[in-house]
C-alpha positions in Angstrom: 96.4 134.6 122.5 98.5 137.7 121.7 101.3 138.2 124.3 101.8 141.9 124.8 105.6 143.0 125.9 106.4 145.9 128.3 109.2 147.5 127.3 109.8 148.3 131.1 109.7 144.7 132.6 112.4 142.5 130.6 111.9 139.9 133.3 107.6 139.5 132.7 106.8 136.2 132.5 105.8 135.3 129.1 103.6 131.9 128.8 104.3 129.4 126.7 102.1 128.7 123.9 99.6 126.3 124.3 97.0 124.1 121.6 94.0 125.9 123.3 95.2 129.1 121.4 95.4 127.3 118.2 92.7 125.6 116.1 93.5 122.1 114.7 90.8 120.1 112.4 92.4 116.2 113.3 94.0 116.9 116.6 92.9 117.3 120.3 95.1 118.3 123.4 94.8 118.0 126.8 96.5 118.0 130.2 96.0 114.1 131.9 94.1 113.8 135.3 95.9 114.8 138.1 96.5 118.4 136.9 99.9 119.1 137.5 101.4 115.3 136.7 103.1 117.1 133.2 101.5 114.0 131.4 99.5 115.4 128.3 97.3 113.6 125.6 97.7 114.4 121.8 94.5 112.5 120.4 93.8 111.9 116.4 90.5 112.9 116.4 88.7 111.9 113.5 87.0 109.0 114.6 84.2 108.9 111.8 87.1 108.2 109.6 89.0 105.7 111.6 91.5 108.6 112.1 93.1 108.7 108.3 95.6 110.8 108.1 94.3 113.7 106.1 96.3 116.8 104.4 95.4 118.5 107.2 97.1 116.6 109.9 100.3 116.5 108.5 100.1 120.0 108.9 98.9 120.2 112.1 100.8 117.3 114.4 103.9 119.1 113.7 102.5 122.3 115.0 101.1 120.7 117.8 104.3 118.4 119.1 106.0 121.5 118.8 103.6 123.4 121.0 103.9 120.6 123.2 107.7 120.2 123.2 107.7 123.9 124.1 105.7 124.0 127.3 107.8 123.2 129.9 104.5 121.7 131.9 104.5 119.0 130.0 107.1 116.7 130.4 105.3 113.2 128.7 103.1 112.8 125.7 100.5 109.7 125.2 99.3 109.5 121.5 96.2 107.9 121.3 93.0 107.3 118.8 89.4 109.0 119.3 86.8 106.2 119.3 87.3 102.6 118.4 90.4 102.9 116.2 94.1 104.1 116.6 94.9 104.8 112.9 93.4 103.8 109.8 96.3 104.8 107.9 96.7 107.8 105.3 93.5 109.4 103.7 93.1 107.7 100.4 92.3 111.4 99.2 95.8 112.5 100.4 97.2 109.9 98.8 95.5 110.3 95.6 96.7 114.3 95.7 99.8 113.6 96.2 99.9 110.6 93.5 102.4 111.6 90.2 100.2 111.7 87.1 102.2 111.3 84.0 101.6 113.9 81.4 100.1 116.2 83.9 103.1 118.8 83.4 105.0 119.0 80.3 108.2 118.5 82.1 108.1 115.1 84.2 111.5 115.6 85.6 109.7 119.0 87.6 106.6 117.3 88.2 108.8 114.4 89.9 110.7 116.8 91.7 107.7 118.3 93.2 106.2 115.3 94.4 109.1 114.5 96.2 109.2 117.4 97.8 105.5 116.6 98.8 106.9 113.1 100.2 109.5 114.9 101.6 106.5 117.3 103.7 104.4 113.9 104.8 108.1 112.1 106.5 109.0 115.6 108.5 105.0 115.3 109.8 106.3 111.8 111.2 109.6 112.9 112.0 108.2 115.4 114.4 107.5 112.9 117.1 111.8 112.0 117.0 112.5 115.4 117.0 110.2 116.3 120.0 112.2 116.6 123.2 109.4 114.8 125.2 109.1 111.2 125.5 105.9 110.7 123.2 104.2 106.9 124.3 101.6 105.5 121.7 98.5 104.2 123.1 96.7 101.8 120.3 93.5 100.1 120.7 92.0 98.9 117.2 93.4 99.3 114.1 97.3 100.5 113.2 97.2 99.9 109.4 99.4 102.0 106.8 100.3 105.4 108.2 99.3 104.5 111.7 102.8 102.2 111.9 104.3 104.8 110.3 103.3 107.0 114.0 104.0 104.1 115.9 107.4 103.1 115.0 108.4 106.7 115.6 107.3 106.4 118.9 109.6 106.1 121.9 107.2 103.5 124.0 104.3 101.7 122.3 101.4 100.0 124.2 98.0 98.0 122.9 95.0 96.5 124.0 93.7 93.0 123.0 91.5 94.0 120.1 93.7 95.9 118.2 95.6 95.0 115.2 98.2 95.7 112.3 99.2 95.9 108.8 102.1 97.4 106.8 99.3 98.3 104.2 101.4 100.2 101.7 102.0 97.1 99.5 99.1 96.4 98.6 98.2 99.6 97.6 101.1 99.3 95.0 102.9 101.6 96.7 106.0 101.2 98.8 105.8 102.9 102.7 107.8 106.0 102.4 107.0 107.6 105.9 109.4 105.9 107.9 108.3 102.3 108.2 110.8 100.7 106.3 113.6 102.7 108.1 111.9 101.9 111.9 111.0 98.9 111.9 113.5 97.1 111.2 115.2 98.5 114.3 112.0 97.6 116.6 111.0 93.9 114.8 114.3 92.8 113.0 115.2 92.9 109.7 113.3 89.3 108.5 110.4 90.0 110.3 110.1 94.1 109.1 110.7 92.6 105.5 108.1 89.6 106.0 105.3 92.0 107.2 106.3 94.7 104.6 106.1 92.2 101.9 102.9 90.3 102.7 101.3 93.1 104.4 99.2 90.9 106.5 97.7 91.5 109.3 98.6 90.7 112.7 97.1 91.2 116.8 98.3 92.9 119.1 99.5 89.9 121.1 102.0 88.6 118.1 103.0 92.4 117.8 104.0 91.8 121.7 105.7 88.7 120.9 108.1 90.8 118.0 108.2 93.6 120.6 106.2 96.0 118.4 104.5 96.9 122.0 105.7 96.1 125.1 102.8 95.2 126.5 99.1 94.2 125.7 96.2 94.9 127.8 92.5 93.0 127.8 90.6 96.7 127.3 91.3 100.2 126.6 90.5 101.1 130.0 93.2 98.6 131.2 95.2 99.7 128.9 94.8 103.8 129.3 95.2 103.2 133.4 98.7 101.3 132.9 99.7 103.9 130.3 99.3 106.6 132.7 101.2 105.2 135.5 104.0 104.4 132.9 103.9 108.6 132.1 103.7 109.6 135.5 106.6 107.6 136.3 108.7 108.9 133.4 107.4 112.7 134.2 108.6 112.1 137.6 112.3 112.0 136.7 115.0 114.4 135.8 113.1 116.3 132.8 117.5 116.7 131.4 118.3 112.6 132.2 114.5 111.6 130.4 114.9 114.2 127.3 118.9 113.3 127.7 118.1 109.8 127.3 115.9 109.5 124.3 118.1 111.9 122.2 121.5 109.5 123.0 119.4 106.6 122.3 118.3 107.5 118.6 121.8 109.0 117.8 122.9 105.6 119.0 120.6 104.0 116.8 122.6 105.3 113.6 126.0 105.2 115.5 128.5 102.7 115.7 129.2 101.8 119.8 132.5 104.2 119.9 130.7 107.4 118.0 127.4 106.6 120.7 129.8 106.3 123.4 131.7 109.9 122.4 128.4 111.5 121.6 127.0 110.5 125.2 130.3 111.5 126.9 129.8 115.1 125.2 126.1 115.0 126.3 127.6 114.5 129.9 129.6 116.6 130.1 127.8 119.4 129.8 124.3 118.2 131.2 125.4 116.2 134.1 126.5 119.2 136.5 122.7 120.4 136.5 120.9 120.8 139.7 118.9 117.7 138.9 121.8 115.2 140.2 122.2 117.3 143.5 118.6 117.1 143.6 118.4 113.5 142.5 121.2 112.6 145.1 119.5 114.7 148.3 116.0 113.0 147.5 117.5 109.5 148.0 119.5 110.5 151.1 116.7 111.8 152.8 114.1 109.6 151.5 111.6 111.3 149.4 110.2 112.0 146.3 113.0 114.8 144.1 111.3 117.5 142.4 113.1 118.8 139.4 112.7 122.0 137.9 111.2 122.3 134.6 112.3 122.3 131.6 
């Protein structure tokens, strides 16, 4: 949609861009029943192919968290799977475009270079959900193999139903995970357990992925699961939209900060967020007993 300025009315409302305006081949976007709750779903859809990861999405999830990130109804994000499987893991024809064939270019050094740079392309497509201001909670029912732990473990809040099921794939593949894996999980699982799982590459339920706090919970269905999820997001789209976006940028600073350098960076945060109308807000709510209601973002 084309957003036409008058030069005369500097205060027109402009709309923020939405995923309805924009085409996308492996993603689909939607505001969450009840209108108004700022919960939105970002759904892989490519369920005939157990939602690989294609070229084309690692394009387009970028594009579309930032959309997301940049409407200021939206204040939670559930990531879920289209039909019977969360993530298949990375296309084997993306992989096999991206793979470095020797003697392809009479320089190897350039023809390395490049395919870094390629590497470098697929991790900012992961990155994307860290760098998004939103809270993004994954919602996994079937399989999370490969690529689709590489999503996960970039998640800020994971959730699963009974039937579904894991694997650090990459291994097997002879490849090592370079989309964030290695780097995440550890952090989530522990270091022992991230290196057992990314050696053996075996799979595992959802209920053992609860007991190494993968997930924090497991549900016995998808409908169990997608209910609980819900409430979780309307909860969390509830609050201060500054304390919630606040929060998850202090914690993964932290998580790369000593305890002093997490506690200065947080103090700085404070300082300039903490005088917002959301505390006066927050404080007058529980005086008188209701429900706040924070502007948006």
């Amino acid at each position: 949609m084309t957003q036409i300025k008058q030069k005369n009315k500097p205060h027109s409302h402009v709309p923020p861009p939405s995923m309805e305006s924009s085409s996308f081949k492996t993603l689909q976007s939607s505001p969450a029943n009840p209108a108004g709750s700022g919960v939105f779903h970002l759904l892989l859809n490519r369920p005939t192919h157990r939602n690989a990861l294609s070229r084309d999405f690692f394009s387009e999830f970028p594009k579309a968290l930032s959309l997301l990130d940049q409407n200021p109804e939206v204040r939670v994000i559930v990531l879920s799977g289209a039909g019977h499987h969360f993530c298949s893991g990375i296309d084997l024809s993306t992989l096999g475009n991206i793979t470095y064939s020797p003697g392809s270019e009479a320089d190897r050094g350039r023809s390395a270079e490049r395919l870094r740079r390629d590497i470098k392309f697929l991790q900012d497509a992961i990155t994307s959900i860290e760098q998004c201001r939103k809270p993004v909670i994954a919602a996994i029912q079937g399989a999370c193999i490969g690529g689709g732990i590489d999503l996960i473990t970039a998640c800020d809040v994971r959730y699963c139903s009974e039937d579904a099921f894991f694997s650090v794939k990459e291994v097997d593949l002879a490849i090592v995970a370079d989309l964030g894996t290695l780097q995440r999980l550890p952090t989530i699982v522990g270091f022992g357990n991230a290196m057992e799982l990314a050696l053996t590459g075996r799979r595992f339920t959802g209920l053992e992925a609860k007991e190494l706090g993968l997930v924090s919970q497991v549900f016995k269905s998808r409908e169990e699961m997608d209910r609980a999820v819900m409430a979780v997001a309307q909860g969390i789209a509830s609050k201060s939209p500054l304390a919630v976006t606040g929060t998850k940028a202090v914690l993964l600073k932290g998580r790369d900060y000593s305890v002093d350098q997490g506690l200065d960076y947080v103090a700085t945060w404070n300082s300039a967020m903490i005088i917002s109308d959301d505390l006066k807000e927050a404080i007058a709510a529980h005086v008188q007993k209701r429900k706040p209601l924070f502007a948006k973002l």
